[in-house]
N, C-alpha and C positions, 0 to 999 in steps of 0.2 A: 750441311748434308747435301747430298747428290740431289738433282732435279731431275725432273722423267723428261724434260728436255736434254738434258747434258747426258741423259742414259740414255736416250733415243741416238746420241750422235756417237757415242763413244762404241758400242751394240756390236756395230759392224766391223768394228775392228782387230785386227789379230792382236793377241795378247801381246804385250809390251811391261816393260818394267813397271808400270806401274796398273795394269788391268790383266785381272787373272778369271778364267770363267769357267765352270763347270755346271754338264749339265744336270747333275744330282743336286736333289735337294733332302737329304733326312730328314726324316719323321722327328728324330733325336738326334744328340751327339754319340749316342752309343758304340758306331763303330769306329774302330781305331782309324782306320785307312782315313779316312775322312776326317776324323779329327786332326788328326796328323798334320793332313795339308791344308786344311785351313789353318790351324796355329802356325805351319810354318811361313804360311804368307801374307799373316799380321805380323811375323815378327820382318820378315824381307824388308816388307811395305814400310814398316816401323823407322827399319834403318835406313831407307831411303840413299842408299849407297851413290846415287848419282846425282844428288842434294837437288832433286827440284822441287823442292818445296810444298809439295802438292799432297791429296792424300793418295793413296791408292784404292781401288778396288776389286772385292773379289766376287763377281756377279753371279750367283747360283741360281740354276733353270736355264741356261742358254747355251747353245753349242759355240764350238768356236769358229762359227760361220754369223753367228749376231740372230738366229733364231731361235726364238723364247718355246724350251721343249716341257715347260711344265704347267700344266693346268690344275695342280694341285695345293689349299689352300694352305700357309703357311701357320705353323700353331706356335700359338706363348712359347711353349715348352723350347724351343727352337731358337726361340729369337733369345730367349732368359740365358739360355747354354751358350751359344754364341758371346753374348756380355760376360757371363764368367769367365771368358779368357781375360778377362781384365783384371783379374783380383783372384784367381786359384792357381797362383803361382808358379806357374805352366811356362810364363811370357815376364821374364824380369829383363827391364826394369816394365810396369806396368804401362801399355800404349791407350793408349785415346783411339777409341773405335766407338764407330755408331752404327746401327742395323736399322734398315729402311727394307718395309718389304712394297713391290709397288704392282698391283692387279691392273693388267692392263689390255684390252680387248683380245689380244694375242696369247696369253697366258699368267702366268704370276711368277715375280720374279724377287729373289733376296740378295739384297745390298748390305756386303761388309765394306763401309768404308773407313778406312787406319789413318791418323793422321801423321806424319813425320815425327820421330822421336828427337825432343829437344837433346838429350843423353844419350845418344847410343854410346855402345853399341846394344841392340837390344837382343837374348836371347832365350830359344826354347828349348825348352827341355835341356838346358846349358850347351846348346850351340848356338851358334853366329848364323842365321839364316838373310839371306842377301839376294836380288834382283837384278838383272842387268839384260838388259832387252828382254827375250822370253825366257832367258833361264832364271831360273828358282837354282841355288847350292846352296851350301855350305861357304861362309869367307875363308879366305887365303888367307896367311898371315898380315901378309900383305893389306889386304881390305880389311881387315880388322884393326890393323895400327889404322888407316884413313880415317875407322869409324871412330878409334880412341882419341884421336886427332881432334877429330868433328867436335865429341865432345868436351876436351880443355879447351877449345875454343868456345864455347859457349857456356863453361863455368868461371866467367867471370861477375867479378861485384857488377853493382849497378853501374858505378863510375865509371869503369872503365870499358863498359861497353858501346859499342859505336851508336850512335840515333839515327839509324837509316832512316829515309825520310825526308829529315833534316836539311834544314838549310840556313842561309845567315839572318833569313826574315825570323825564324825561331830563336835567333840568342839574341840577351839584353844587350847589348853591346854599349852601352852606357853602364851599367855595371861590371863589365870587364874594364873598361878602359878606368874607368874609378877605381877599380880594385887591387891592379896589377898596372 
């Protein structure tokens, strides 16, 4: 999860593919407008269209100048609704997000952060929602075969997937050379 260090540096900066920020915070998810675009930019962030690997985040209480415009405390009720996008079928295939809220002499502020979907492509409300610099769409066909792509690529057995990492101090190589 995010640090109030790495939130303190990221703050200042204009939204990017991967940091989206608004300055509302709901009381609830009740209204649509707002539900809306935060599910749609768990699912963006999900598909991480320009594979870096990272999570994204979507900072709620801040303008998009990196100042915290909310002084008001964040309830269960909120944080609970937020994790429902995980599991009330809104967002398939279902993404890994965590909710961080962080009270900070400046104000108080809520942390969606999504982590990169192993599978994409991932969608809401059965669309392909996608990131690329500032903008938030809809994918192209185009980007949608990448993100189909992504994913046979990453549906293979154990075997035959690569050990990044790896190097030749990690194989027995006395047992290769015995074996073959």
């Amino acid at each position: 999860m995010i640090t109030e260090e790495r939130l303190r540096s990221i703050l200042p900066l204009t939204e990017t593919a991967w940091v989206e920020k608004t300055e509302t915070v709901p009381r609830n998810l009740k209204h649509d407008r707002i539900k809306h675009k935060l599910g749609e930019a768990i699912c963006a962030f999900a598909n991480d269209l320009l594979e870096r690997g990272e999570p994204g985040y979507f900072i709620m209480g801040a303008d998009d100048h990196g100042r915290i415009v909310n002084k008001t405390p964040i309830s269960e009720d909120l944080v609970q609704a937020i994790l429902s996008f995980r599991t009330d079928g809104r967002i398939l295939p279902p993404p890994a997000i965590q909710v961080a809220c962080f009270s900070l002499p400046e104000g108080v502020l809520l942390v969606v952060e999504v982590l990169p979907a192993d599978y994409p492509p991932v969608r809401y409300d059965n669309r392909i929602c996608i990131r690329a610099a500032q903008r938030k769409d809809y994918a192209t066909v185009e980007e949608e075969r990448r993100l189909v792509e992504k994913r046979i690529s990453q549906a293979r057995t154990y075997d035959l997937r690569p050990c990044l990492g790896s190097d030749v101090k990690n194989m027995d190589l006395n047992y290769i050379q015995q074996t073959y």
